[in-house]
N, C-alpha and C positions, 0 to 999 in steps of 0.2 A: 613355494617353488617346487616344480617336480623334482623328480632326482636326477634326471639327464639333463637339466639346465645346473645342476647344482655338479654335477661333474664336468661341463664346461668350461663353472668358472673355475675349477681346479687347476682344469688344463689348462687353461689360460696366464694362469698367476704362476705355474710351476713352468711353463717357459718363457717368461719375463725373468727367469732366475734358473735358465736351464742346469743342471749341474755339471761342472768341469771339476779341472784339475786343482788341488789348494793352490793357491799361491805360496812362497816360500814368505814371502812376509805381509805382515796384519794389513788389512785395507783402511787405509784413513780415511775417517769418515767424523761428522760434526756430533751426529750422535747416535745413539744405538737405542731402541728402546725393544722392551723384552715383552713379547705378549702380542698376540693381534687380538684379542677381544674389546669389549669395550670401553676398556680405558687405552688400551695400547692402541686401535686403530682412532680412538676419538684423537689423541696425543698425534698422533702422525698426520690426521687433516687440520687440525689445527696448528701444527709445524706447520704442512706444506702453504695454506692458508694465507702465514704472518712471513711469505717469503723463502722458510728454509726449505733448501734443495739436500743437502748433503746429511742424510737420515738414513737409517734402515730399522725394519723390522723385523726381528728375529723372530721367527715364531715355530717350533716343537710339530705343532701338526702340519698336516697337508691344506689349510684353508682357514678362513678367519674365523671368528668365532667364536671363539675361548667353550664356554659353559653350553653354550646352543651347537655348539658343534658337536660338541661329544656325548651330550644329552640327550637321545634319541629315545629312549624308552615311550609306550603307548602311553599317552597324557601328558607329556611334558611341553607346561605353561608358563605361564611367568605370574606373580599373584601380584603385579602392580599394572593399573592403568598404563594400557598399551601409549597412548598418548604421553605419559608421565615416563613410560621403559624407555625414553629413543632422546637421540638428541635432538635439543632446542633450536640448532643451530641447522639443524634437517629435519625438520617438520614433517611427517608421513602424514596424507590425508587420508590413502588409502586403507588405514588398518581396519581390518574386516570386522573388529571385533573388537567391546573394553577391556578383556585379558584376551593376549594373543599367545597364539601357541609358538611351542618353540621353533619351528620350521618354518614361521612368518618373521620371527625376530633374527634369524637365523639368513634368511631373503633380504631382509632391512642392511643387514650387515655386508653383505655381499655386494649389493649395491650401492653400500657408501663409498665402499672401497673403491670397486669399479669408478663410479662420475666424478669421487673426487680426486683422482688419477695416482693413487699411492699402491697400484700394481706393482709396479717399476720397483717399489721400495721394500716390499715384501720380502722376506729370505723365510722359505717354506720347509719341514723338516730340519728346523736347526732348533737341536737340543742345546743350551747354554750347559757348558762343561765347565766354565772357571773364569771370573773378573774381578781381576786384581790393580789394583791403584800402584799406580807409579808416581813418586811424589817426585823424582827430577823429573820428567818431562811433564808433571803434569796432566797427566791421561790416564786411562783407563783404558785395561787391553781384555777384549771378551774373546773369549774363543768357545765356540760353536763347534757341534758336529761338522759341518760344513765349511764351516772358513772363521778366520779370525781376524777383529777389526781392532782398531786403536783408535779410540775417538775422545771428545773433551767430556761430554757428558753421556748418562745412562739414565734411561728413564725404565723404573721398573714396572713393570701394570701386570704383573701374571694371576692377580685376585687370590680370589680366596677360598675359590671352588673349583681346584686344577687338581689336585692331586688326592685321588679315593682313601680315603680310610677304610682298610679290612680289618675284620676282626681279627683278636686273636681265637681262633678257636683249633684244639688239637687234632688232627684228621681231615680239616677241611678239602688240602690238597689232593684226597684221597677219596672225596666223595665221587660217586659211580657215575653222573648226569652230568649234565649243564651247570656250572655254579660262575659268577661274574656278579660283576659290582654293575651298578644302576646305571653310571657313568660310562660304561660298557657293552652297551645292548648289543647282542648279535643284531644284523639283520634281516637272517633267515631266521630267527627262532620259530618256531611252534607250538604252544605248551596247550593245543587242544587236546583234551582229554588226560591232561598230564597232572599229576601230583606235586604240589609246588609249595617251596617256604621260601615265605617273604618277609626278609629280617629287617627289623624297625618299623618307627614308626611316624618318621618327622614328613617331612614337604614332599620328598619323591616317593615315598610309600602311598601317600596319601593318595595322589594321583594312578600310581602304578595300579594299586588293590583293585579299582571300580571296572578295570580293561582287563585285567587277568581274571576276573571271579566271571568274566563276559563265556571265558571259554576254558579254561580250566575246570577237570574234573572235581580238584579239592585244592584249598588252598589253606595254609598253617602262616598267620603273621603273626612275627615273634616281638612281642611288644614288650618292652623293659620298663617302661614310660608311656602314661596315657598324653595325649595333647591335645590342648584347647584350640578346637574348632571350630567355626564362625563361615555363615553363609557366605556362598560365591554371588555376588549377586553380576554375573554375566550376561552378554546379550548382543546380539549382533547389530553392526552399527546398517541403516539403511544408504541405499543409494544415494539417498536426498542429502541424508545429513553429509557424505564424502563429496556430494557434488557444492555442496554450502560453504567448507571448509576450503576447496578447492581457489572455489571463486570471491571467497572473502579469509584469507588468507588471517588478519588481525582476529577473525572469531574463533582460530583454532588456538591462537597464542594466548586469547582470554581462557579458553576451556583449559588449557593444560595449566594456566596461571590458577584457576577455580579447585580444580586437581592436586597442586599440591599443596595449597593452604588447607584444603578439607582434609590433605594425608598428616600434616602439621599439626593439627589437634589430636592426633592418634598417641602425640607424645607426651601428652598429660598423664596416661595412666601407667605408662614406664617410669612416670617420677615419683609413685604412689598414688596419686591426686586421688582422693576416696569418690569422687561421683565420678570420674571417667572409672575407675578401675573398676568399681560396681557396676556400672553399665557397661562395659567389654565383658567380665565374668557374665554378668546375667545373661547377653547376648548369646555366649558361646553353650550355656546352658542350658535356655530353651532349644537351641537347635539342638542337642544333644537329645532331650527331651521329648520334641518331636517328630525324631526319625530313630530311636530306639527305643520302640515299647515293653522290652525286655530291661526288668528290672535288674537282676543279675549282671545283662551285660553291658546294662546304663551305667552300673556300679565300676566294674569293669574298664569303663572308656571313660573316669572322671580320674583328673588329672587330682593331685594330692600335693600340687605349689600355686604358689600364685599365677594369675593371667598375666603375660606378656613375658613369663623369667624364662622364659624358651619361646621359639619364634612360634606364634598365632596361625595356624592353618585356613585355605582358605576351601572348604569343600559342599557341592549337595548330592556326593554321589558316594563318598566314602562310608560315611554309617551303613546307607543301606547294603552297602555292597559286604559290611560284616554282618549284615541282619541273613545275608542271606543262608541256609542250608551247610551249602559246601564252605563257606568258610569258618576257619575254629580260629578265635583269637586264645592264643600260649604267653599270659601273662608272665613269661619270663625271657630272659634270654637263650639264644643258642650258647651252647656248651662245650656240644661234641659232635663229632662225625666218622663214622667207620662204614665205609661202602655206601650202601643208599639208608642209610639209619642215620637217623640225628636226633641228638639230646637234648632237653631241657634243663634249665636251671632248678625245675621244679621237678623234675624225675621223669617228667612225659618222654616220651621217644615216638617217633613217625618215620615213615617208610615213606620216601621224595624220590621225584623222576627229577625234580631242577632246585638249585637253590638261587634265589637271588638277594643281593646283596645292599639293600639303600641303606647304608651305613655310615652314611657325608662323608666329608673332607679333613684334610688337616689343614682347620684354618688358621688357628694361631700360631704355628710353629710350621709355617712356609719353608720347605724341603731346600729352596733355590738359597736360601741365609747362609747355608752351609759353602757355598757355592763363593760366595762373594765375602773377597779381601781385602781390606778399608787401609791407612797409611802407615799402621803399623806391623800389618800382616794378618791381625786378626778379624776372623769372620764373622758376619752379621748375625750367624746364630749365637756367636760367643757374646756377643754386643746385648743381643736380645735373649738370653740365658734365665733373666729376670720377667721374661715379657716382653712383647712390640713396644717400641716406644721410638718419637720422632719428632722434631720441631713440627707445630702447625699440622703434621698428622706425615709431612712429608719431607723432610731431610733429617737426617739422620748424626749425630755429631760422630766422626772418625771416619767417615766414605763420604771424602770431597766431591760435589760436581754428580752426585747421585741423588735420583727423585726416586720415594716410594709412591704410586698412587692403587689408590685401595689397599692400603696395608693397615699401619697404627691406628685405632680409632676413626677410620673413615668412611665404615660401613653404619647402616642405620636399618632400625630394628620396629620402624612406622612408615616410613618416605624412600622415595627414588634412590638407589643408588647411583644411576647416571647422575643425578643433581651435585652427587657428592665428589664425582670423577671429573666434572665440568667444572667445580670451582677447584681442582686442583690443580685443572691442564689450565687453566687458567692464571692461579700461583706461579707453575711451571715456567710457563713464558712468559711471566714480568722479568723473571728470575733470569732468564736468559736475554731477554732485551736489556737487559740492566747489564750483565755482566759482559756482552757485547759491547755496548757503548762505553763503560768503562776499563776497557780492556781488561778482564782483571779474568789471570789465568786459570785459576780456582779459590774455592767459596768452601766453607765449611763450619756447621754451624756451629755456633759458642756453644760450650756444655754448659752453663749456665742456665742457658735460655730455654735449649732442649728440658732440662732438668726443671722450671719453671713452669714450662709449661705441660710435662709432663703429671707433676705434682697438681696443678688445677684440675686437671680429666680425670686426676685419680679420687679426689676431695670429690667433686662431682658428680662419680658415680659411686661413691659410697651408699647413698638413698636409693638410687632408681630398682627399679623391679628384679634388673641382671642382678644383682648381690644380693639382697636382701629376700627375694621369692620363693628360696627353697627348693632349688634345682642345679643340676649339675646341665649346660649348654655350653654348646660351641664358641658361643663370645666372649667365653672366661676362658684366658690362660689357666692347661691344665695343672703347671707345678705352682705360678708364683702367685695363682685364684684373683689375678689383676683383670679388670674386664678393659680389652687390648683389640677387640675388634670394632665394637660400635662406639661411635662417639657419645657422648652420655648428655647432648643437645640438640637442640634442634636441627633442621634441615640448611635453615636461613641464617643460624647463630654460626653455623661450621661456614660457610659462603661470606658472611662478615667477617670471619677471623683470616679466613686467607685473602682476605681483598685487596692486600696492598702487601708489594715485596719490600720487607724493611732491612737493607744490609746493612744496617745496627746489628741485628743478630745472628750476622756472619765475621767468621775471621775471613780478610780476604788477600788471595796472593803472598798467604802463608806456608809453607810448608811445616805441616804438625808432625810432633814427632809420635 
């Protein structure tokens, strides 16, 4: 999408929701759900979908999106089959290409919104300031920069790549250029002929390094951690094949069916399995091999834990783009900063026109936990003090009549994440067809059961690659070293476990103290 169709639909969705004055009291509404990315807008077409009218969407930015909106830097992709990135339930024929970039997934998203008509439901620029559980009236009251609602249920979907991670570094605020996090791209920048350090070295570095070394003078990436990398094998889809899909409609639902069993095997060598995990390392090693002929800095860009205990990169432009000249890889981290000087862990210092910053997210300790107040007063970060944890990956015991999706264990570390957002918005609404028909005014799950099933995910991932590999990542809570972001099973085993709402393992139309 250009950019002036992509400011349309801005305007469009921000006067479906012009701004006025607060109202003096909370707006009643069925449910609120927090996020318009791709769990928050999948949750809202599949509300509006199964009947419900009386929804909103709360969402922080100016447009939908979540991670594609804000992700703008040069390269920014997605490293899962485009067909396999989207939903099932929306089939794109059109995707131009097997990994699509972000401004085409970004197009996808805009236009689910649009046709499937949850304009109307959108509330744009509302930051969540505070929701707090009321156990007499049974509700929950959010209030938003913008306005405040009171409704029966909340559905959380704000993921797990919303909120940048900076470093601590002393002086940073002080450096003399450009410095911003990845997540943050100007978009006038210019860094031709510019001095530039590029800190890290995970998913967004990767991409970023091959676009900036195009037209920067010199470039410094501060690499703390080598990571194992593994050919893109990309390629653009032809006319024939999008007009094939188009007009045989069941041959795209086979290819994406083809798509994620072939992604399902990826999860053998996260479990150890000795021949997947030898053939992934050996993979990520010849390519390493044959696009660094420089022994030094083949040595250099070899990882020192196991394949898969940090996310697998997918690249054929990144080696060479540090083979080249102008760029020096600084085997250590940033340290310091004073004016346009910056420090190494290793003693090195460089003189930078810009710093940038792909330094990920805070995934496991979700900023918003603090935010939110369950029936005894206490907050979700207090609750999760230990680590994410949550029935089924998504209710929570002590915050009734609340769904987390993409939070506890329901990210995956081989496979789709949409696949994983889909059997929860799926969970979600048994869960409220259920508690509909039963009148039953709120739901909250037994700590038992929480606690059961909490302890299976943890036995579970005791083996896999995340604990045992020899690496400090993002999918390990950093105090209680619980792996708390991906599920430590398959794609198809998480989609069986929430397939049926069992309110056995809810208290219901209880008030807990």
């Amino acid at each position: 999408m250009e950019a002036k169709d992509n400011q349309t639909f801005v305007a469009e969705a921000v006067d479906a929701d012009a701004v006025g004055e607060k109202p003096a009291a909370p707006e009643p509404v069925d449910t609120v759900i927090i996020g318009a990315g791709f769990a928050g807008l999948g949750a809202a077409i599949q509300l509006a979908r199964s009947g419900e009218r009386s929804f909103v969407v709360v969402e922080r930015g100016a447009d939908v999106g979540g991670t594609w909106r804000d992700n703008v830097y040069p390269g920014v992709a997605c490293d899962i089959p485009s067909h396999l990135y989207s939903y099932s339930f929306r089939p794109r024929t059109g995707w131009n290409s097997f990994y699509a970039p972000g401004a085409e997934i970004l197009d996808y998203l805009q236009e689910a919104a649009r046709e499937e008509g949850i304009l109307p439901h959108l509330r744009f620029s509302s930051d969540v300031l505070e929701l707090a559980w009321d156990s007499t009236t049974m509700s929950w009251t959010v209030v938003t920069t913008r306005q405040t609602y009171r409704c029966r249920w909340v559905i959380v979907a704000t993921g797990r790549l919303s909120e940048k991670r900076m470093p601590d570094v002393p002086g940073l605020d002080s450096f003399a250029g450009p410095v911003f996090h990845s997540s943050e791209w100007p978009r006038d920048l210019d860094l031709a002929g510019k001095r530039v350090g590029l800190v890290g070295s995970g998913a967004s570095a990767v991409q970023i390094l091959p676009r900036m070394a195009e037209v920067a003078d010199e470039i410094i990436l501060f690499q703390r951690s080598a990571a194992y990398v593994v050919p893109r094998d990309d390629r653009a889809y032809t006319e024939g094949e999008k007009a094939a899909w188009r007009d045989e409609p069941e041959s795209l639902v086979k290819l994406r069916a083809q798509m994620f069993w072939d992604a399902e095997t990826g999860f053998a060598a996260r479990l150890g399995a000795a021949g997947p995990l030898t053939a992934l390392r050996d993979r990520a090693r010849r390519h390493l091999e044959a696009q660094i002929p420089d022994p030094s800095l083949r040595q250099a860009l070899t990882p020192h834990y196991e394949v898969g205990c940090k996310r697998v990169l997918l690249s054929n432009d990144y080696y060479p783009a540090l083979a080249r000249e102008s760029v020096r890889l600084e085997q250590s981290a940033l340290t310091a900063v004073e004016g346009s000087r910056v420090a190494a862990a290793s003693g090195a210092t460089y003189e930078l026109d810009a710093l940038i910053l792909a330094t990920g997210f805070h995934s496991t300790r979700p900023p918003i936990a603090h935010r939110i107040r369950g029936c005894d007063g206490r907050t979700l970060d207090s609750a999760w003090s230990h680590g994410m944890v949550a029935h089924n990956s998504t209710t929570v015991a002590g915050f009734p009549n609340l769904f987390v999706i993409d939070g506890p264990n329901a990210s995956l570390g081989h496979n789709s994440a949409v696949h994983m957002i889909e059997s929860q918005i799926a969970y979600v609404l048994e869960a409220v067809r259920y508690l509909r028909s039963h009148d039953v005014a709120a739901f909250d799950v037994r700590p038992e059961r929480q606690a059961t099933y909490v302890a299976e995910i943890d036995r579970m991932a005791e083996t896999t690659v995340w604990l045992t590999g020899g690496c400090r990542s993002w999918y390990v809570d950093e105090r209680s070293r619980r792996l708390t972001l991906l599920s430590p099973d398959t794609a198809s085993a998480f989609r069986e476990r929430l397939a049926r709402f069992d309110p056995a393992d809810y208290l219901l139309n209880v008030q807990t103290a």
